[in-house]
C-alpha positions as CSV (number, residue, x, y, z in Angstrom):
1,X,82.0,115.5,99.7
2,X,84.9,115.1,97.3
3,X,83.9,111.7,95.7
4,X,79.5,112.4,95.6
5,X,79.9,111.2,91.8
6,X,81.4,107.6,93.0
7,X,78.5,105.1,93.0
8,X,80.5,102.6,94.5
9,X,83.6,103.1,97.5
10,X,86.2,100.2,97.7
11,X,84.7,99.8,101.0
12,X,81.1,99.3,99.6
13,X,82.5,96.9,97.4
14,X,84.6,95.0,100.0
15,X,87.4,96.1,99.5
16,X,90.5,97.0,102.1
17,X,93.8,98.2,102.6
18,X,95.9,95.1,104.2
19,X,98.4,95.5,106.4
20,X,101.6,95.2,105.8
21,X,102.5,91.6,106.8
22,X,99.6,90.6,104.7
23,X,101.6,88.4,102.0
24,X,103.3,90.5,98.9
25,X,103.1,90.2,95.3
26,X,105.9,92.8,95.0
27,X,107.0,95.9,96.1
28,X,106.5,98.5,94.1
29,X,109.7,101.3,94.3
30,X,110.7,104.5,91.7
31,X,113.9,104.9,91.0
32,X,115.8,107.6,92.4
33,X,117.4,109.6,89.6
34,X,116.3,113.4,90.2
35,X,119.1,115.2,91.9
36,X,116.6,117.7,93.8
37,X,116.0,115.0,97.0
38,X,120.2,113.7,96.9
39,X,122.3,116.9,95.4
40,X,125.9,116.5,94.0
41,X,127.4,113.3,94.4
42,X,125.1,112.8,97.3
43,X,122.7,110.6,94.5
44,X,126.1,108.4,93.6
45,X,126.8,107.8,97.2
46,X,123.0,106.3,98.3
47,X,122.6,104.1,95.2
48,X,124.4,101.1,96.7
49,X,122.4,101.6,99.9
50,X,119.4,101.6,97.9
51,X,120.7,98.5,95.3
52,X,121.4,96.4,98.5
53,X,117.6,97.2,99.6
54,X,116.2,96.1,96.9
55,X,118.3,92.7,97.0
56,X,116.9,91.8,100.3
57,X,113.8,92.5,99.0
58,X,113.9,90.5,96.0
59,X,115.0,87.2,98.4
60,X,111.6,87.0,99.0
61,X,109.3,88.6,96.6
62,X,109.2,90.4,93.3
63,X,110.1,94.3,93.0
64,X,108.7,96.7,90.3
65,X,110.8,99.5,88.8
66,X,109.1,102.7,87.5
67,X,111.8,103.8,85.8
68,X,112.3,107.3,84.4
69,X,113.7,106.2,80.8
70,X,115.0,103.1,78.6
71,X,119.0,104.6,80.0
72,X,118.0,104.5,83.7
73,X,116.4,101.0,83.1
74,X,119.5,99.4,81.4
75,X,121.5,100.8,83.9
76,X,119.6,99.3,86.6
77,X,119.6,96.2,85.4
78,X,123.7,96.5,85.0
79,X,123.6,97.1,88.7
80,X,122.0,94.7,89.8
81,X,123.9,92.1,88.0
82,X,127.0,93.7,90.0
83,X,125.6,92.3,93.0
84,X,124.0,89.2,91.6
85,X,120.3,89.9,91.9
86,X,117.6,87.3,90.3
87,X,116.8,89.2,87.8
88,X,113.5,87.1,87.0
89,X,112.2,89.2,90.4
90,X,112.5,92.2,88.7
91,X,109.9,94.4,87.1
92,X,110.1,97.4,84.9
93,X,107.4,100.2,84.2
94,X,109.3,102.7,81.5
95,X,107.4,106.4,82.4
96,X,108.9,109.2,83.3
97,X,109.0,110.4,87.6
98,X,109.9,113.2,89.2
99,X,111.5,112.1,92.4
100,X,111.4,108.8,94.6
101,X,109.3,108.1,97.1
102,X,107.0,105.6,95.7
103,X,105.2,105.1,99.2
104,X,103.5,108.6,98.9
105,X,102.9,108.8,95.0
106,X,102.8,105.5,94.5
107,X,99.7,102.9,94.0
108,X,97.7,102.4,96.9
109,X,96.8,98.3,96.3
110,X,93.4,97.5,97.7
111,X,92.0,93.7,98.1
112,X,88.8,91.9,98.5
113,X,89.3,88.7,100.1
114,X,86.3,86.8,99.3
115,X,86.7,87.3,95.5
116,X,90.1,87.3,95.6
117,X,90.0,91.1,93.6
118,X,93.1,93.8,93.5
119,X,91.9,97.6,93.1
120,X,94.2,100.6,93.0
121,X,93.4,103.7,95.0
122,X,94.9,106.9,93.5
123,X,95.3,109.7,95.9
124,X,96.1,113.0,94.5
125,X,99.7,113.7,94.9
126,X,101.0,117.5,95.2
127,X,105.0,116.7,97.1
128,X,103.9,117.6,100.6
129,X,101.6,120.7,100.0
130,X,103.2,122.2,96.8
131,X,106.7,122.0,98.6
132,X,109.2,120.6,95.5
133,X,107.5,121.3,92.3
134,X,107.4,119.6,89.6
135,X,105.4,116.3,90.5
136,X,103.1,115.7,88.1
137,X,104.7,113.0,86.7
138,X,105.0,111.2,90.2
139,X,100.9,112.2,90.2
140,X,100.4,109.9,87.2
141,X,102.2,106.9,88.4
142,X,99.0,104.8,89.9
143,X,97.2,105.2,86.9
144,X,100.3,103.7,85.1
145,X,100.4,100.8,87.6
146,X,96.9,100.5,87.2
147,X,97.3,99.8,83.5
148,X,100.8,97.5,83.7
149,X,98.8,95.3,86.0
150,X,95.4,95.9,84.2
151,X,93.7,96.1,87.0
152,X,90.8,98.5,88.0
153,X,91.3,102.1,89.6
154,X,89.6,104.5,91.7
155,X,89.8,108.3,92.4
156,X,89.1,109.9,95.8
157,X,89.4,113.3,94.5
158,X,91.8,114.1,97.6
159,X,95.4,115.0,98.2
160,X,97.2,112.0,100.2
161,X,100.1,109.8,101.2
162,X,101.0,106.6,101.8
163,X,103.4,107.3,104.4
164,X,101.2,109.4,106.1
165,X,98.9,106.2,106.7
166,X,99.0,102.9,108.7
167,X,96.9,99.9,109.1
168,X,96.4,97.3,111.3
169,X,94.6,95.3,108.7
170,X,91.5,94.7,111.1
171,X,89.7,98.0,110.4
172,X,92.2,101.0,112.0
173,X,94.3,103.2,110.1
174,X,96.4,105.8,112.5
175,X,98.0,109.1,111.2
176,X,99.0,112.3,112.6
177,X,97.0,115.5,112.6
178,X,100.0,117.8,111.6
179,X,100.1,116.2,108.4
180,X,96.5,114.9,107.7
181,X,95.2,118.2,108.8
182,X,97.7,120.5,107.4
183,X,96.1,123.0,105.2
184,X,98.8,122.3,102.4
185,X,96.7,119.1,101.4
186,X,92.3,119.7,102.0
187,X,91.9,122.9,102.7
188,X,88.0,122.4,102.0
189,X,87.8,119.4,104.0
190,X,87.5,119.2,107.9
191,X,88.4,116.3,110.1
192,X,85.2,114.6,109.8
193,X,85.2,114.7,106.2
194,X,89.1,113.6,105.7
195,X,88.0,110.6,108.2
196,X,85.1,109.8,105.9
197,X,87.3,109.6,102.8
198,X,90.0,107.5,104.5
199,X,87.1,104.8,105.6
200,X,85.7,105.0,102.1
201,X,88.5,104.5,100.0
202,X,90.5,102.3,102.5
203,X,88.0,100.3,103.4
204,X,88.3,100.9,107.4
205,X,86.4,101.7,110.6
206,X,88.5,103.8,112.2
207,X,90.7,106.8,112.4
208,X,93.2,107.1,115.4
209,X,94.9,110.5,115.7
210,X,98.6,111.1,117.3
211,X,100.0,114.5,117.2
212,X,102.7,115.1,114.7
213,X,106.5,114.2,113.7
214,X,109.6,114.2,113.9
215,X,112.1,117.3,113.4
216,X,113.8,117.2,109.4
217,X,110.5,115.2,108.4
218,X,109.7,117.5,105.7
219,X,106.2,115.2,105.0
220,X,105.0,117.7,107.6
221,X,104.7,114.7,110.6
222,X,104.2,111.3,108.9
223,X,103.3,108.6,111.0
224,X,105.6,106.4,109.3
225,X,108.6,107.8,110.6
226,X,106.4,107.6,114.5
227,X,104.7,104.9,115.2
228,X,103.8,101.4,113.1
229,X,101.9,98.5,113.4
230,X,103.1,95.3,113.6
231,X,100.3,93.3,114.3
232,X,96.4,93.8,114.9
233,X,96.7,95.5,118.1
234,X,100.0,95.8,118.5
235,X,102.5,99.3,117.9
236,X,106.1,100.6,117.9
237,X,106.6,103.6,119.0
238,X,109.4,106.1,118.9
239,X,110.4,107.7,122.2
240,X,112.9,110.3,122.6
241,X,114.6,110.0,126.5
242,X,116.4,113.2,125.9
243,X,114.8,115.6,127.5
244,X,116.6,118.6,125.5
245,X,116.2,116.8,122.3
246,X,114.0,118.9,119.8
247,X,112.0,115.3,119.4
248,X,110.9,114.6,123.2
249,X,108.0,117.1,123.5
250,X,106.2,115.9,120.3
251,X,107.1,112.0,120.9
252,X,105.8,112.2,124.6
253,X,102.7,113.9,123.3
254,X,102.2,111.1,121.1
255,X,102.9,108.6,123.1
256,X,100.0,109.5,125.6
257,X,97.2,110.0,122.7
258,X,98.5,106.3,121.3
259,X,98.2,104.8,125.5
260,X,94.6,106.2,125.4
261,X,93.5,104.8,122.2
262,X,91.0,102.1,121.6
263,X,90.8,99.8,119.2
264,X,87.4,98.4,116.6
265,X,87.1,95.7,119.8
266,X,87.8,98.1,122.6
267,X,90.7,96.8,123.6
268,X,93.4,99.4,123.9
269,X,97.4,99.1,121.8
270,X,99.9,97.1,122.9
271,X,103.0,100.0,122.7
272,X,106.6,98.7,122.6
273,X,108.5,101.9,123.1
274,X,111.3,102.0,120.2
275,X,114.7,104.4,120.9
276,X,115.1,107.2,118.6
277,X,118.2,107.3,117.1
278,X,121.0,110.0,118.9
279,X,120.6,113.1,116.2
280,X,121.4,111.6,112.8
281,X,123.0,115.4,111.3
282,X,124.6,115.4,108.1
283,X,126.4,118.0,107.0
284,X,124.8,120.5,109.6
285,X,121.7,119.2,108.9
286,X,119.7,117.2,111.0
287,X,117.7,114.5,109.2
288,X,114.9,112.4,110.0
289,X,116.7,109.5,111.1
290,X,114.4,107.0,112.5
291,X,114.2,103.3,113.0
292,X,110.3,103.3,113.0
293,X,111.2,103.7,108.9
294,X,111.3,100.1,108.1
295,X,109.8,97.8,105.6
296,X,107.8,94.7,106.1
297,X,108.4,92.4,103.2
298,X,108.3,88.5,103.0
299,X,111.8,88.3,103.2
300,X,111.9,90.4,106.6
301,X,111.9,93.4,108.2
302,X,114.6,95.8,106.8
303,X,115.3,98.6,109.3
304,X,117.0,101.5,108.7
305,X,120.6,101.5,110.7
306,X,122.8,105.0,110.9
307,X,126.2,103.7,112.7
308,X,124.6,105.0,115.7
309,X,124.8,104.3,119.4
310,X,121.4,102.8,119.4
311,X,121.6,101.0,116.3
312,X,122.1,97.9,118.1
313,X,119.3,98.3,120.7
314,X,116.7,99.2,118.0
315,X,117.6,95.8,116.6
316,X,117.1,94.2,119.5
317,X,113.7,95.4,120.3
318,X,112.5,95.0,116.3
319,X,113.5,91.5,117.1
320,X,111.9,90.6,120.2
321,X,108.7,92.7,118.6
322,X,109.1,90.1,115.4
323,X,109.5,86.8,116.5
324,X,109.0,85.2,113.5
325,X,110.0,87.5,110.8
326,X,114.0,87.8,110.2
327,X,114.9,91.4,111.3
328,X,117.4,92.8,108.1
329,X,119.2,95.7,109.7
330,X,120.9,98.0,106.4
331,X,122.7,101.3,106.5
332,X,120.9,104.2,105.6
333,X,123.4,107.1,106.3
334,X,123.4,108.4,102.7
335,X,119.3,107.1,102.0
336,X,118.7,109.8,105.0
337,X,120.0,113.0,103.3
338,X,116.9,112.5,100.9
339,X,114.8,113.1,104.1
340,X,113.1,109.9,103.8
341,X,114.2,106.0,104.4
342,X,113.0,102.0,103.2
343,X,109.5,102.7,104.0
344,X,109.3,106.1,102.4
345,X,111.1,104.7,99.2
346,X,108.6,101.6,98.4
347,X,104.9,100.5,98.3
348,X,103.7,96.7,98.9
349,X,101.5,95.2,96.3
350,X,99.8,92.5,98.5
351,X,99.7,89.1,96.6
352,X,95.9,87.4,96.6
């Protein structure tokens, strides 16, 4: 096994990943400046998307920066006095990144509750099996977080992602076999011993399998861009009811493993069935526009909108699904060309 010179796992020690309603400290987000994920003046044009995410985010809790460089942090900070951000909310970490999705390279924040103890999990990062080279700066990032916070940090000793992950916060963790399974990531490692790891170092019971993702998710399938949980044995999950549509064979497919699933207590999900949006296709090319891509923060949820026929009835499921959280719906049509959306771009750092 990858970790037989660990004495202890987080999970030995008490330790678990919360879900993502569990209260924040901050959210935790790396700031794009790389042109390689947004080319052109495609970067320019997805900054004040981006800039008004982080606003609603800092309504309600605090947001870290790992910023690139001393420039890139001044100009920041410019920005977000444009649009009249508390700037007592905001964080910076000066070290240099490689691209900007902070929920796959970015800490993983484990907590024990009876001690009231943090941990940082670092999972090896290697950009979706090798595919945009260079990321070992992005690779370093937990360990950097680790020491900002000073708080202690493990090492699995496997390749993994945040957004490849989710949590119900009472012992299940659900992911998708294209991209957990993908021989881009473990080769060496089989399911058992990926599902051992996971329980380990995340401190969970369980491992529920769906199938795979969505077409222009280059993460190889992650479940974030699927399927979510939004309470203990509750999901959303994305359905595609166009037959023809590249998504509907692979949703569908999902969508029966998630109906026969049981949970820790035997009691099977809960599934609200979210719309997919109508193709979200940029410039020829069709992204992986979803509104399964949202972020659970204590100021809301903030869901990804495309000015797209089902925009509004997204909304209105997300808000019947979260009575008492305020749904914060935010345009994303320029966030999307980076393949990715609010989730992908940030990582929760729960507060305890």
């Amino acid at each position: 096994m990858p970790h037989h010179d660990i004495l202890a796992t987080p999970k030995d020690l008490g330790f678990t990943f919360p879900a993502e309603w569990f209260p924040h400290r901050a959210t935790w987000l790396t700031f794009p400046h790389n042109e390689a994920s947004w080319q052109g003046d495609k970067l320019a044009k997805m900054r004040p998307q981006y800039f008004e995410f982080i606003k609603q985010i800092s309504a309600g809790e605090h947001v870290g920066f790992i910023a690139n460089d001393k420039n890139l942090k001044q100009y920041i900070i410019k920005e977000l006095n444009k649009i009249n951000v508390d700037l007592s909310k905001i964080e910076f970490l000066i070290k240099p990144t490689n691209d900007a999705w902070c929920r796959d390279h970015g800490p993983s924040f484990v907590i024990n509750k009876e001690t009231g103890q943090k941990m940082i999990v670092d999972w090896g990062h290697n950009a979706w099996g090798g595919k945009y080279p260079p990321y070992d700066d992005d690779n370093r990032t937990p360990k950097a977080v680790a020491v900002y916070l000073n708080l202690p940090i493990i090492e699995p000793g496997i390749i993994m992602e945040g957004g490849a992950v989710e949590f119900n916060g009472a012992g299940s963790l659900l992911t998708s076999k294209s991209c957990l399974l993908n021989l881009n990531r473990n080769p060496h490692l089989n399911q058992q011993q990926i599902e051992q790891v996971l329980c380990d170092f995340y401190g969970i019971e369980q491992i529920l399998w769906v199938e795979g993702g969505i077409v222009g998710d280059d993460t190889d399938g992650h479940i974030d861009d699927t399927t979510r949980f939004i309470n203990e044995d509750t999901v959303v999950a994305c359905v595609e009811s166009n037959q023809s549509d590249e998504n509907f064979e692979i949703l569908n497919t999902n969508l029966k493993m998630l109906k026969e699933m049981r949970l820790t207590n035997g009691k099977q999900l809960n599934i609200i069935e979210l719309p997919m949006p109508k193709a979200v296709i940029i410039d020829g090319f069709r992204t992986p526009g979803s509104y399964a891509n949202f972020l659970i923060c204590n100021a809301g949820v903030i869901v990804p909108v495309f000015n797209n026929p089902n925009d509004q009835t997204a909304i209105n499921i997300l808000e019947t699904a979260f009575p008492n959280r305020k749904v914060i719906p935010l345009l994303a049509t320029e966030i999307i060309w980076g393949q990715g959306s609010f989730h992908c771009l940030s990582q929760q750092e729960p507060l305890i």
